[in-house]
C-alpha positions in Angstrom: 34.2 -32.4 30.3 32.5 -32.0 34.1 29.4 -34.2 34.2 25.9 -32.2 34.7 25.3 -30.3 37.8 22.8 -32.3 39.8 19.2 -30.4 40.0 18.3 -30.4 43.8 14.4 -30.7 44.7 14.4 -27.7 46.1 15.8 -25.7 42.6 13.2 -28.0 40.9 10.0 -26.6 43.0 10.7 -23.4 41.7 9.4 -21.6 39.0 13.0 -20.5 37.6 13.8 -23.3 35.8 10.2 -24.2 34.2 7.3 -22.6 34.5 5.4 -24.6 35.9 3.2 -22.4 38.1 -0.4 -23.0 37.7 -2.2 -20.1 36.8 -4.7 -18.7 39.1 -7.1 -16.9 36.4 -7.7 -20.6 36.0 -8.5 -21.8 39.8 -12.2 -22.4 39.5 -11.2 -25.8 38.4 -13.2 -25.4 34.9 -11.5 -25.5 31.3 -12.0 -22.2 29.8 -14.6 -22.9 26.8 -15.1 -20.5 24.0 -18.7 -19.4 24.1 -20.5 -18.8 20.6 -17.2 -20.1 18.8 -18.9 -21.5 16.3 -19.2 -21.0 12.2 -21.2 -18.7 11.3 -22.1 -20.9 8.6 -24.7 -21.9 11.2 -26.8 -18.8 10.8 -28.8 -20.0 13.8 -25.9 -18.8 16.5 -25.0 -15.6 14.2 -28.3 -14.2 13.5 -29.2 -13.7 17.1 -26.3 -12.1 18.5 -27.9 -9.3 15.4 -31.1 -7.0 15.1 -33.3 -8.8 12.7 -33.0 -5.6 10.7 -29.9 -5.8 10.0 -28.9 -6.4 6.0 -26.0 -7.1 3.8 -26.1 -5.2 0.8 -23.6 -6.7 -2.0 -22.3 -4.2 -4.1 -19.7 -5.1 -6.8 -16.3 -4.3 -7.5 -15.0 -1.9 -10.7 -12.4 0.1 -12.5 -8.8 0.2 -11.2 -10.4 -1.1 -7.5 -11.1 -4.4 -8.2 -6.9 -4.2 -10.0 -5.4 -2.9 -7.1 -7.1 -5.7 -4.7 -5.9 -8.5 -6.8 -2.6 -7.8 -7.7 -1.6 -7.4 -3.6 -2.0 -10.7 -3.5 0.0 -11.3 -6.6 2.7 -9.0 -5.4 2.6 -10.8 -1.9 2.1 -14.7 -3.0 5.5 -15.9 -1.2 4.4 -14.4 1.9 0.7 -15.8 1.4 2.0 -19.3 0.8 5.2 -19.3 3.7 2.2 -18.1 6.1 -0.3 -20.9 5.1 2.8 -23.6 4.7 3.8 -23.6 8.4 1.9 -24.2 11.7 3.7 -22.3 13.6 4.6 -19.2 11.9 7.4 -16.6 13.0 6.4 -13.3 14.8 7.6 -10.9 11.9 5.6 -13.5 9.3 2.5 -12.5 11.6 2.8 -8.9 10.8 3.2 -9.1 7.2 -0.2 -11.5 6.9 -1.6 -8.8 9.4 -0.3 -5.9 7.3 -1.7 -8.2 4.4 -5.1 -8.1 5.4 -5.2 -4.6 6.6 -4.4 -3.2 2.9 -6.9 -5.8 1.8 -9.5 -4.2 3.9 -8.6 -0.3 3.2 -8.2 -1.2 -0.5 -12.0 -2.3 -0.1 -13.4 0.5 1.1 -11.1 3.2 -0.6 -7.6 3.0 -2.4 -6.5 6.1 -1.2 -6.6 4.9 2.6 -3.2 2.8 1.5 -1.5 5.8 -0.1 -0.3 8.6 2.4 0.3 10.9 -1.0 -3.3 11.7 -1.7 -3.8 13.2 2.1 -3.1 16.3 1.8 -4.9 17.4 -2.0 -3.5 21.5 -2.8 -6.1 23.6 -5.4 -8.7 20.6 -5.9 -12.5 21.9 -5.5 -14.4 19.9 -3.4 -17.0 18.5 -6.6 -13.9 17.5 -8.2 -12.4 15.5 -5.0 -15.8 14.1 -5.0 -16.2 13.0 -8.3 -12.6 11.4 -7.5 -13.7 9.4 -5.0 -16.9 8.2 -6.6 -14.2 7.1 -9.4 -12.5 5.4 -7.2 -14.7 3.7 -4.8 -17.8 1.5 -5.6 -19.1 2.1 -1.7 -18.6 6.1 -2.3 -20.3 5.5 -5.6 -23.5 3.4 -3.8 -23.8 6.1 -1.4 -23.4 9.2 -4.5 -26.9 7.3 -6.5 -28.7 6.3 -3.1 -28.5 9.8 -1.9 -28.9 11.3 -5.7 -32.1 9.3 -5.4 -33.5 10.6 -1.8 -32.1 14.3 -2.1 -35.5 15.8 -2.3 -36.9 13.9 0.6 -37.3 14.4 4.5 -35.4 11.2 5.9 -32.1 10.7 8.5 -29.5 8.2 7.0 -26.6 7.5 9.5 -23.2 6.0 7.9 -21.1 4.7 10.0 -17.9 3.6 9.9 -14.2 2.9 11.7 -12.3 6.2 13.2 -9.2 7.3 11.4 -9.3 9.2 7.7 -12.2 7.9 6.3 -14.4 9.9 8.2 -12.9 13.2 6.8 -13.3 12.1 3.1 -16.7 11.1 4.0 -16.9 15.1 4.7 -15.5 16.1 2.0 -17.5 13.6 0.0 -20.9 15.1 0.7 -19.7 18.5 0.6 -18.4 17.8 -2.6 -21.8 16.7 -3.5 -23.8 19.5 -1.4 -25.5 17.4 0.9 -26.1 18.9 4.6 -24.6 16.4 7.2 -23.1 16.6 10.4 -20.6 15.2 12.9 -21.9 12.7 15.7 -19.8 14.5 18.1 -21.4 17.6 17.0 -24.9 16.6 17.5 -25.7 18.8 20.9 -23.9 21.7 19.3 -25.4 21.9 15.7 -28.6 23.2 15.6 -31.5 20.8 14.3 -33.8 23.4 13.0 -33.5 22.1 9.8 -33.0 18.3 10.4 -37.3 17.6 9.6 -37.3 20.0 6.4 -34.9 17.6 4.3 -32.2 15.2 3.9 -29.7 15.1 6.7 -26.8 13.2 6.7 -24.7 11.9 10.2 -21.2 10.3 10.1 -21.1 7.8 12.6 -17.7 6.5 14.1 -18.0 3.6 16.0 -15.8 5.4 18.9 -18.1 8.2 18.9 -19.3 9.4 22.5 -22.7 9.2 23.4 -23.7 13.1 24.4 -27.3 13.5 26.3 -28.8 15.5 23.7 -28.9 12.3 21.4 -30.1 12.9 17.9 -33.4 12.2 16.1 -33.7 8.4 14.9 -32.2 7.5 11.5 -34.5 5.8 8.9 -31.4 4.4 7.6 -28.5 3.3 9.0 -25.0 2.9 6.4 -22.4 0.5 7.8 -19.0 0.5 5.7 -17.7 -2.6 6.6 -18.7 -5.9 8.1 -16.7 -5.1 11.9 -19.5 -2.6 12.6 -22.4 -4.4 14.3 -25.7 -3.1 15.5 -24.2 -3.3 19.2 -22.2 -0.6 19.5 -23.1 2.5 21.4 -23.5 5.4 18.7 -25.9 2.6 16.8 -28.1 2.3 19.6 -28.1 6.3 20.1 -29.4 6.2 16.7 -32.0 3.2 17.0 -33.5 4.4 20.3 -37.3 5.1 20.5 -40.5 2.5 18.9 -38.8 3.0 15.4 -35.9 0.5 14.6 -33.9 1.5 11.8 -32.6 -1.0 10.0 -28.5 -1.7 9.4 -27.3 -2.1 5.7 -23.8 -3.3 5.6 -22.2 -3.0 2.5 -19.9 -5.6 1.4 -18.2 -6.4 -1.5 -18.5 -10.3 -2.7 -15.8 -12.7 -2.0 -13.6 -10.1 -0.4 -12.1 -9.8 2.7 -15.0 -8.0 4.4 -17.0 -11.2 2.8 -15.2 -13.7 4.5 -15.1 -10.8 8.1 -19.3 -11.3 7.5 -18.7 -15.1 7.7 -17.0 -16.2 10.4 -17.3 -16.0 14.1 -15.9 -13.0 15.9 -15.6 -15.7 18.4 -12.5 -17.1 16.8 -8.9 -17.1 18.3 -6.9 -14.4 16.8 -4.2 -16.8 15.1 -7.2 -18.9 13.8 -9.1 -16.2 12.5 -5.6 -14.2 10.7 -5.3 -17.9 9.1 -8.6 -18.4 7.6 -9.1 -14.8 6.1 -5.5 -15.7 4.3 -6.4 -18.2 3.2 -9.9 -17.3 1.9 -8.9 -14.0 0.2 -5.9 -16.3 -1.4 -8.6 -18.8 -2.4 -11.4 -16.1 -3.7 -8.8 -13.6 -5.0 -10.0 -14.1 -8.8 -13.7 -14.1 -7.8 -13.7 -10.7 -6.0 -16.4 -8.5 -6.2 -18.3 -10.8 -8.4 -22.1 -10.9 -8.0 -24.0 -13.8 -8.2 -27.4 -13.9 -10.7 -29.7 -13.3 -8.0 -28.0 -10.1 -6.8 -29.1 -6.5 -8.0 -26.3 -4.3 -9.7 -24.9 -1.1 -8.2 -27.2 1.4 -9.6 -30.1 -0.8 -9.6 -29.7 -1.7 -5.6 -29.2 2.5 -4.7 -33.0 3.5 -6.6 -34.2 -0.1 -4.9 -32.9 0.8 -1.5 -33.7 4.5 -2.0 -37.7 3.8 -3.5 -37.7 1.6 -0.4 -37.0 4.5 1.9 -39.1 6.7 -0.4 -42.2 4.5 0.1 -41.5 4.6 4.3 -41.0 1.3 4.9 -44.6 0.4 5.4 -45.7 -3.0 4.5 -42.9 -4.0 2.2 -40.1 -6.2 2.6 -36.3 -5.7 2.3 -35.9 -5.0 -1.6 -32.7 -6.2 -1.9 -31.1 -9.9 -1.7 -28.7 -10.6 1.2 -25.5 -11.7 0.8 -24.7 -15.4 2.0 -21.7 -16.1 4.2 -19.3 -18.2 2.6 -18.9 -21.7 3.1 -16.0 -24.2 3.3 -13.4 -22.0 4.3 -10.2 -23.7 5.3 -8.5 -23.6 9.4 -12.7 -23.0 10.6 -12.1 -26.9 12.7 -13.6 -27.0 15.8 -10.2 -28.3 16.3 -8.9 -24.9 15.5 -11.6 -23.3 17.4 -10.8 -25.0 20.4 -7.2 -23.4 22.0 -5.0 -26.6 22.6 -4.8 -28.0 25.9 -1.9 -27.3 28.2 -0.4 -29.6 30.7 -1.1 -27.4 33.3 -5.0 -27.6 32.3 -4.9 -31.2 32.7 -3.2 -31.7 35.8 -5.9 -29.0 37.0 -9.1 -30.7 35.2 -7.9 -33.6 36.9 -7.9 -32.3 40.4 -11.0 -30.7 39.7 -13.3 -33.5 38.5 -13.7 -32.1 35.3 -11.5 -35.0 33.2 -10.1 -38.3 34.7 -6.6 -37.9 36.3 -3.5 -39.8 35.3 -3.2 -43.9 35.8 0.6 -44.1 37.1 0.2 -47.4 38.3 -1.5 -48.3 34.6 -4.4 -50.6 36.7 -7.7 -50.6 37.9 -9.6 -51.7 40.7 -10.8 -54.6 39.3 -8.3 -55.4 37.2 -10.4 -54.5 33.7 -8.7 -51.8 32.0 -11.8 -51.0 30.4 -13.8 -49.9 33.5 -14.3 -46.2 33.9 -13.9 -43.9 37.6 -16.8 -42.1 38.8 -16.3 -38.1 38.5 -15.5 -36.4 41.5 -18.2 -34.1 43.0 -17.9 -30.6 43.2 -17.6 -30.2 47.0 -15.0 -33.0 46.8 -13.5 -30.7 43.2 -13.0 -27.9 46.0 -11.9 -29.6 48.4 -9.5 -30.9 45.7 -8.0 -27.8 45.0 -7.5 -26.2 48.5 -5.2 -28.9 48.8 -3.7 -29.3 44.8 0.2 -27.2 44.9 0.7 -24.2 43.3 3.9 -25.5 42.1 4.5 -28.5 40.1 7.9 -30.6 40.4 8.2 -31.7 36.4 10.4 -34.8 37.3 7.6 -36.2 40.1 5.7 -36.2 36.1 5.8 -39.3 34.1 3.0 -39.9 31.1 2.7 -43.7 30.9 -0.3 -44.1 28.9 -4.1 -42.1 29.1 -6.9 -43.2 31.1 -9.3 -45.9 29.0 -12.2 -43.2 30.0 -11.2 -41.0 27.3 -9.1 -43.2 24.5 -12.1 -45.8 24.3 -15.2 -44.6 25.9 -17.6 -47.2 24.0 -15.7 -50.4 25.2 -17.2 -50.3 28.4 -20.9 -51.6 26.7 -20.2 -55.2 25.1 -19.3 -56.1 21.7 -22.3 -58.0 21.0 -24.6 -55.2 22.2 -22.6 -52.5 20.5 -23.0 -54.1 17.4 -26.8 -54.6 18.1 -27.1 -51.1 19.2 -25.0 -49.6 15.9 -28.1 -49.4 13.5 -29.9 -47.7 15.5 -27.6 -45.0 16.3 -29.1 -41.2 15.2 -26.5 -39.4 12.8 -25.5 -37.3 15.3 -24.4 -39.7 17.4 -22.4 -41.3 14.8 -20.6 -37.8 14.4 -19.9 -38.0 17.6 -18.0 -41.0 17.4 -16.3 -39.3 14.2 -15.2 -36.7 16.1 -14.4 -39.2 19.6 -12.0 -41.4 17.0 -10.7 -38.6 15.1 -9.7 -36.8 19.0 -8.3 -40.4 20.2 -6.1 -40.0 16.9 -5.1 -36.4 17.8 -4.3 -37.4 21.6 -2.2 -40.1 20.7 0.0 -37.7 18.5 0.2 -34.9 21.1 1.3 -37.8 23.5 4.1 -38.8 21.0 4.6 -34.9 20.6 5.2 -35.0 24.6 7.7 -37.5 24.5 9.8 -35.6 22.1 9.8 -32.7 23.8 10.6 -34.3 26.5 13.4 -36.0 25.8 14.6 -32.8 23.6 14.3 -30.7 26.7 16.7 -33.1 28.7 19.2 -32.5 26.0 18.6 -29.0 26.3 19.1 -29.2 30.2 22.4 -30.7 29.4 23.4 -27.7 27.5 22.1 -25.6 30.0 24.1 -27.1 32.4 27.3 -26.5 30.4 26.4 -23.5 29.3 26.6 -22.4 33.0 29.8 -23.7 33.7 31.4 -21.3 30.3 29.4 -18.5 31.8 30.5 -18.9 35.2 34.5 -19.1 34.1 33.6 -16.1 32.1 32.1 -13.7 34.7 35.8 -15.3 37.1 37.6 -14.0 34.2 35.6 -10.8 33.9 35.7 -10.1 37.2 39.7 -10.7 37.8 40.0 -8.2 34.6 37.6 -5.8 37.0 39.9 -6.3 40.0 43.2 -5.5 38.3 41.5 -2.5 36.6 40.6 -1.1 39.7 44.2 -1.8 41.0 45.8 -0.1 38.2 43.1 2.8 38.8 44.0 3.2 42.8 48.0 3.2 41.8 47.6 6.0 39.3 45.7 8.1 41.8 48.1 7.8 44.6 50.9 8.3 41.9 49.3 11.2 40.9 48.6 12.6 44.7 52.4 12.2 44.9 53.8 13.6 42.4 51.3 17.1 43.3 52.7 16.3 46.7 56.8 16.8 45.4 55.9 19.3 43.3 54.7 21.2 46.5 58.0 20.7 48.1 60.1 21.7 45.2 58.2 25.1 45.3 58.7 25.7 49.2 62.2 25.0 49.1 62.7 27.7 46.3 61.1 30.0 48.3 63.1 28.7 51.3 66.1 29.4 49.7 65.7 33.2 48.0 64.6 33.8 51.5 68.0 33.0 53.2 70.4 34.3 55.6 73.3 34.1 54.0 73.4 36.6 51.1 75.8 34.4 49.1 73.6 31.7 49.0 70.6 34.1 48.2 72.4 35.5 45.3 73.1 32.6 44.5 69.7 31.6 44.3 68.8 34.3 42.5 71.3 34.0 39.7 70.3 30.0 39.5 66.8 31.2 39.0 67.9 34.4 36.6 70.0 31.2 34.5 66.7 28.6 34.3 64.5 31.5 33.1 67.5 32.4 30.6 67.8 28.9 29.4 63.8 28.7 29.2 63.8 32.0 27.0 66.8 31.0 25.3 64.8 27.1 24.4 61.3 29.5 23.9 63.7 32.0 21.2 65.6 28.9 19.1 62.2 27.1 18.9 61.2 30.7 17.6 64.2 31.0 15.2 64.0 27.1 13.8 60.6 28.0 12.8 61.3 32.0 11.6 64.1 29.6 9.3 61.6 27.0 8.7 59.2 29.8 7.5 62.2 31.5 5.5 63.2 28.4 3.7 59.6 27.5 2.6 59.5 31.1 1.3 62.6 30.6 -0.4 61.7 27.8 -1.9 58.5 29.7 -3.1 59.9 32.1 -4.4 62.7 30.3 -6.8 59.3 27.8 -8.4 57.7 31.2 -8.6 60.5 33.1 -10.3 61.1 29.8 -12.5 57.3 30.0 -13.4 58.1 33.7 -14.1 60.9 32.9 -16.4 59.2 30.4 -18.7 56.2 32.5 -18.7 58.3 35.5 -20.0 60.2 33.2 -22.5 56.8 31.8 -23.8 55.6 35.2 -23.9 58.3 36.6 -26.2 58.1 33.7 -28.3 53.9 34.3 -28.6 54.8 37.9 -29.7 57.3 36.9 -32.2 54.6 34.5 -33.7 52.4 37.4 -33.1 54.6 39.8 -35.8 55.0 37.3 -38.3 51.6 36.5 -38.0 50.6 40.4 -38.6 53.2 40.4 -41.4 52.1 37.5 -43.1 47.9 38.8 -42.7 49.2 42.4 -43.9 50.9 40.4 -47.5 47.7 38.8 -47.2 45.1 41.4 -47.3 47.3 43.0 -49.9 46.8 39.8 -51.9 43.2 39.7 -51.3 42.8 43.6 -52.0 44.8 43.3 -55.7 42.4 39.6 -55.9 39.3 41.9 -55.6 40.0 44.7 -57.6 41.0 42.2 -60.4 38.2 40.4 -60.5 35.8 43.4 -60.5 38.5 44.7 -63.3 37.5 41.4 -65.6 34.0 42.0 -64.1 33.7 45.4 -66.0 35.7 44.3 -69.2 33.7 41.4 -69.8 30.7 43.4 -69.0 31.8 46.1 -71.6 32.5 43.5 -74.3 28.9 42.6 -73.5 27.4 46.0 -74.4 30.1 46.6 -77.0 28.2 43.3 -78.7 25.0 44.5 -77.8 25.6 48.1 -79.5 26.8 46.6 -82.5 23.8 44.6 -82.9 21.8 47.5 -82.5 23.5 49.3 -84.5 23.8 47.0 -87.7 19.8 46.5 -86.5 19.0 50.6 -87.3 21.4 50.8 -90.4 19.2 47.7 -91.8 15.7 49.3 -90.8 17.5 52.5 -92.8 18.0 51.0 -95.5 14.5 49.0 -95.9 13.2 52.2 -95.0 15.0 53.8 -97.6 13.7 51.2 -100.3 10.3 51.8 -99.5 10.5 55.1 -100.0 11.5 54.5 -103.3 9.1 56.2 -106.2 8.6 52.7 -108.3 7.5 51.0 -104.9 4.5 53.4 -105.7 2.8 55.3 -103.1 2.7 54.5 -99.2 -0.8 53.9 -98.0 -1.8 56.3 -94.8 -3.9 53.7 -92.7 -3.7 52.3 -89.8 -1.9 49.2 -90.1 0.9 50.8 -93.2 -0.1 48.0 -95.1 0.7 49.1 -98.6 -2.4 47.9 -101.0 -2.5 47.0 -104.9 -4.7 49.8 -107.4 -8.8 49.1 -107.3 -10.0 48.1 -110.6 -10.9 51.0 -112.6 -7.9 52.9 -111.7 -6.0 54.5 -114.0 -3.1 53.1 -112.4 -4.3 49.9 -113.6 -5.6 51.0 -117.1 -3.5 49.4 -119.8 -1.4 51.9 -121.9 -2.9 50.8 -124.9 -0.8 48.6 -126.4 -1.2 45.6 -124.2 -4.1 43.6 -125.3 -5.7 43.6 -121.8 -6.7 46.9 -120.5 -5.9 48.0 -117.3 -9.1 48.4 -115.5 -10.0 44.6 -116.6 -7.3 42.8 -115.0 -7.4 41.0 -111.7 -6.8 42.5 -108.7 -2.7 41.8 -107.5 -2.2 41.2 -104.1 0.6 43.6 -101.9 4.2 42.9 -103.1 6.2 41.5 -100.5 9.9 42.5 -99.8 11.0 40.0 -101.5 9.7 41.1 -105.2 11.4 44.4 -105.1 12.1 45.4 -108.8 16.0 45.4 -109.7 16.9 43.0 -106.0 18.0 39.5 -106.9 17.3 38.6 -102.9 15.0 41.3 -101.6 14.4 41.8 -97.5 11.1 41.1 -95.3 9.3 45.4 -95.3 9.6 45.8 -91.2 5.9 46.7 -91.4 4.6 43.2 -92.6 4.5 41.7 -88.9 2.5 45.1 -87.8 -1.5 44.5 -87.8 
């Protein structure tokens, strides 16, 4: 293995191999310090950069809204916790936390700004894609019972909001629900005849242009979400004149507008990505809860509306703000503060601003305790005309940190320090909190230098040899070049050669037809006469071999065809036999079934005549016996047949002479009882006598 190539002083003063130009945004020799990036837990910094008019109006999740914002953070918890579990997270785990809290903060103002579907709605009437947004928004809702409330009076509310899609379903909103509004942008175009006869209604984006003929001041000024502040241009259009209109921000509780309202817009970008994952992970089962204090939905619209109602004169804001939220995780003035470079350092160093470097690791009078007075400005410029704008890295060597900055209160004595302790004011004492606890943090960072450090002169060994393989790889690159180009010039000149003989083989043919000796010219001419002869003759057998090639594929076509003929014909005389014996044996078979029929109708009839047969015998044995009880009755000692309705045949009256006696009885027969009817039965001269057919009659 070759040792490492030797880094020259002049390869090290430039900025190829680290960058370690100073940068010259940075030349007026101060550290860059982030103004107003506090907390805005401290409402004392917040409030001011604010009107004093300006409100936040909590308004409470519900339905299928609050659903939706919870369970993204269920669906995205691996991504949540791999974002929050490392320091340093990659660039494509930045844009899903970023695409996290994006959703998060459509989801909050309307679910439908997450799903492309419901863009374009087909056949929907504008009440009912109203009434669908009220549904699904608790801000649309607000907005539907505060301006249900104020319909019928003569105010100006503004809403503003974020550009994009929103601002057309806020049109379609309040045309859904028939209240006149307007555009911003359309403000010096629309006329404003009507704008002091009733309710008028302006969307606001917060990119809106600013036009001359600016519109009448708004009593009451929406803001959708907690990004829009009371500085931007189309709100100060609408504030401008005595009257100040005041800003109501709606926010739902312990979302991520909530946490938006309470921190610092101050905040680095990565620091501020961090702390709203982590607070909507924190609060993501206490969002859109109100606390006891606050009004509910409905409530807070008629409050906020009998507010406007009553003009605003003499009364106080009806409704409770909403507190920012406290104790939210990466808000460190560590985290605040962006971390210091080396290159900041070195140039706070040569401008006065911080201590430089001890490389000899002594001071003047030998306490290593003693601090260096700062440099003066004229002597920090002075400084810096003279300070490189290239740094040689290797001319670097940390040995330790100046005493000035790791132990700042050694310089006073032990004995009065201790003295001196009790009386210290608490904000001294966090002062010294926060001195020790950045001693503890330097000391790692300088431990965090010396790896890095040592890992970057292992990396400058693999550098080195990585190099040397790339170097013997653009050699071997380039000789493969080099004998491609060869190979590329050879087959050219080839080429011009060969179109070169070719040349010459066509003049000397010409040459040669063109001679003087007529031999040789007929000769030439029967040469030529046999080529083209042989060409034809090569051009008519590659002809024939594929005429025969043709003729032997159609041969062969033909014999599978006329094979396939043949057993078609064969199975065709055999389904034609089976066809006849097949009509034969149907023919015996409809005979069969035709005799089968006519027999059973045959047995049909007979056993249908046997019935009557039976049936006529009965009668007729039936009519002989009614003849003959007829004929019995008729009969003179049956005595006579009565004539009245029901042929009941009676018994003589008393005092009949039927029923006189003849004298010789010893009863007469007018005294006797009265005999009842004979029955059939008692027929004179019939052992068994027969029921009369007329009994049953009556």
């Amino acid at each position: 293995m070759e040792p490492p190539a030797i880094v020259t002083q002049e390869e090290m003063n430039t900025s190829e191999r680290y960058e370690t130009l100073l940068p010259q945004s940075q030349a007026n020799g101060s550290r860059m310090s982030i103004s107003g990036a506090t907390l805005s837990r401290q409402p004392s910094k917040v409030q001011d950069a604010l009107l004093s008019n300006s409100y936040v109006v909590p308004i409470p999740f519900v339905g299928h809204q609050r659903d939706q914002y919870t369970s993204i953070t269920e669906t995205d918890m691996k991504v949540i916790e791999r974002f929050l579990a490392t320091t340093t997270p990659e660039v494509q785990l930045v844009r899903k936390a970023e695409r996290l809290v994006e959703e998060k903060r459509q989801i909050a103002l309307h679910p439908d700004l997450v799903n492309g579907e419901t863009m374009t709605p087909y056949d929907v009437r504008p009440e009912q894609e109203a009434q669908w947004y009220v549904d699904c928004s608790v801000k649309f809702r607000f907005l539907k019972e505060l301006l249900d409330g104020v319909r019928d009076q003569t105010l100006h509310i503004a809403i503003v909001t974020q550009p994009g899609r929103i601002l057309d379903m806020l049109d379609k909103f309040l045309t859904g629900i028939h209240m006149p509004h307007r555009r911003m942008h359309d403000v010096a175009t629309v006329s404003l005849a009507s704008e002091d006869q009733g309710l008028m209604i302006t969307i606001v984006s917060v990119r809106d242009d600013v036009h001359e003929a600016q519109p009448s001041p708004a009593d009451l000024i929406i803001a959708l979400g907690p990004t829009i502040t009371a500085e931007c241009l189309p709100i100060r259009a609408l504030t401008h004149g005595e009257k100040q209109a005041p800003l109501a921000t709606l926010v739902v509780p312990y979302t991520i507008e909530h946490l938006e309202q309470s921190i610092s817009p101050a905040l680095p970008e990565h620091t501020r990505l961090r702390t709203l994952v982590s607070g909507f992970n924190h609060y993501r089962h206490d969002a859109g809860r109100l606390e006891e204090e606050h009004l509910g939905l409905a409530p807070a619209a008629k409050a906020l509306g009998a507010y406007l109602v009553a003009g605003q004169g003499g009364q106080g804001w009806p409704l409770p703000t909403l507190a920012p939220l406290e104790n939210l995780d990466s808000q460190t003035e560590s985290d605040i503060e962006p971390p210091v470079t080396q290159d900041e350092e070195l140039l706070e160093a040569a401008t006065g601003t911080k201590r430089p470097l001890e490389l000899d690791g002594t001071a003047p009078n030998g306490s290593e305790t003693a601090k260096k007075a700062r440099i003066g400005p004229a002597a920090a410029e002075g400084n810096m005309q003279e300070f490189p704008a290239t740094i040689n890295p290797q001319e670097l060597e940390i040995t330790r940190i100046s005493d000035s900055v790791t132990k700042p209160t050694q310089a006073v004595s032990t004995a009065t320090g201790t003295a001196a302790w009790p009386t210290l004011s608490d904000a001294e004492q966090s002062l010294q909190r926060m001195l020790q606890e950045t001693q503890a943090r330097l000391d790692e960072h300088v431990h965090a230098l010396s790896e890095v450090q040592f890992r970057n002169e292992d990396l400058r060994q693999q550098l080195v040899a990585i190099t040397i393989t790339r170097n013997g790889l653009t050699a071997t690159a380039q000789g493969y070049y080099d004998r491609a180009t060869s190979a590329e010039t050879k087959f050219f000149a080839l080429r011009a050669e060969h179109s070169e003989l070719k040349q010459q083989l066509v003049d000397a043919k010409a040459r040669a037809l063109e001679h003087s000796v007529p031999e040789r010219a007929e000769f030439e001419t029967l040469r030529l006469k046999v080529e083209k002869t042989e060409v034809e003759k090569a051009q008519m057998e590659k002809r024939l071999a594929g005429v025969n090639k043709d003729h032997e594929f159609l041969r062969e076509q033909y014999q599978t065809i006329s094979q396939r003929a043949q057993a078609l014909l064969s199975q065709a005389t055999d389904l034609e036999v089976s066809l006849a014996a097949a009509q034969t044996l149907a023919t015996g078979e409809h005979a069969k079934l035709r005799q089968m029929g006519y027999d059973a109708q045959t047995k049909s009839l007979r056993d249908e005549n046997k019935k009557v047969k039976a049936i006529l015998g009965d009668r007729d044995a039936a009519v002989k016996f009614r003849d003959e009880e007829i004929a019995r009755l008729k009969e003179a000692a049956r005595g006579r047949m009565g004539t009245r309705g029901t042929s009941v045949p009676r018994s003589p009256r008393l005092g009949s002479p039927m029923r006189m006696g003849d004298g010789g009885g010893a009863t007469p027969r007018g005294r006797g009882s009265r005999q009842g009817s004979p029955a059939a039965g008692e027929v004179k001269g019939k052992g068994a006598g027969l029921l009369h057919p007329l009994r049953n009659v009556g």
